[in-house]
N, C-alpha and C positions, 0 to 999 in steps of 0.2 A: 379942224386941222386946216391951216390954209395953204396956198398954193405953194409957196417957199418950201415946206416941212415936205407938203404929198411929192415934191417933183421926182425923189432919188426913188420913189415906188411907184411912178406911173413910168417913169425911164426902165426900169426893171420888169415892169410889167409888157411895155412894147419891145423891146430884145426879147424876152422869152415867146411872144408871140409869132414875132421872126423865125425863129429858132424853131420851134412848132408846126408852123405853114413850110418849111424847107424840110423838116423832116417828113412828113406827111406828104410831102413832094416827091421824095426820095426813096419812100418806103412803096408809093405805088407804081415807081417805074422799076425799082430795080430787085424791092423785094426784103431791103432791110433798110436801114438811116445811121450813118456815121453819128457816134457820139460826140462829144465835147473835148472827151481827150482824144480825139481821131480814130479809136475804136468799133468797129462794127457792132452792130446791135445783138449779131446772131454768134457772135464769140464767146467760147466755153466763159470767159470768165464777167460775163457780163449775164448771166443768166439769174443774179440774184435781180433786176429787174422786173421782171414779168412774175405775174402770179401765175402757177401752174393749179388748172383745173381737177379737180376728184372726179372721176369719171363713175355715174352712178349708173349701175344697172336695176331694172324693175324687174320683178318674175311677174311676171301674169299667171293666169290658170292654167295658159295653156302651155306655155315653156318649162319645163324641170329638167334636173339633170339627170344623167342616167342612173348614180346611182342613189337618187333620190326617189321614194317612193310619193303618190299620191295618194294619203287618204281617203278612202271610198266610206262616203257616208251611209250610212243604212236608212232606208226610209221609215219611216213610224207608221206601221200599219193598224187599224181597229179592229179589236176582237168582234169577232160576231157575238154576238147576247145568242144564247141556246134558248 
């Protein structure tokens, strides 16, 4: 591809990077970044943006709920030989 063809995608590539260093500007002082249509980033209707996290919880052994029981395993003892 030579220089001619790539120009209108390295032009679109430095405005977006513009665009990117200001919002990043924006979002560490004030806390969100004005959109493109002049929109806040943290507005109900802008929330299709962001991916929202599944928050996973682990049980360990030693956490249960209450009314969950803990299986007590039985130890395997040897008969004594008579």
């Amino acid at each position: 591809m030579d220089d001619k063809a790539r120009k209108p995608y390295t032009d679109q590539n430095e405005a977006d990077k513009v665009r990117q260093d200001k919002q990043i500007k924006e979002l560490d002082t004030k806390g969100f970044y004005t959109c493109l249509d002049g929109t806040k980033s943290t507005d109900k209707g802008n929330e299709h943006l962001f991916k929202k996290k599944k928050k996973k919880q682990a049980k360990t052994l030693g956490e249960a709920d209450d009314d969950e029981e803990i299986p007590q395993i039985k130890k395997r003892t040897r008969k004594s030989k008579p």
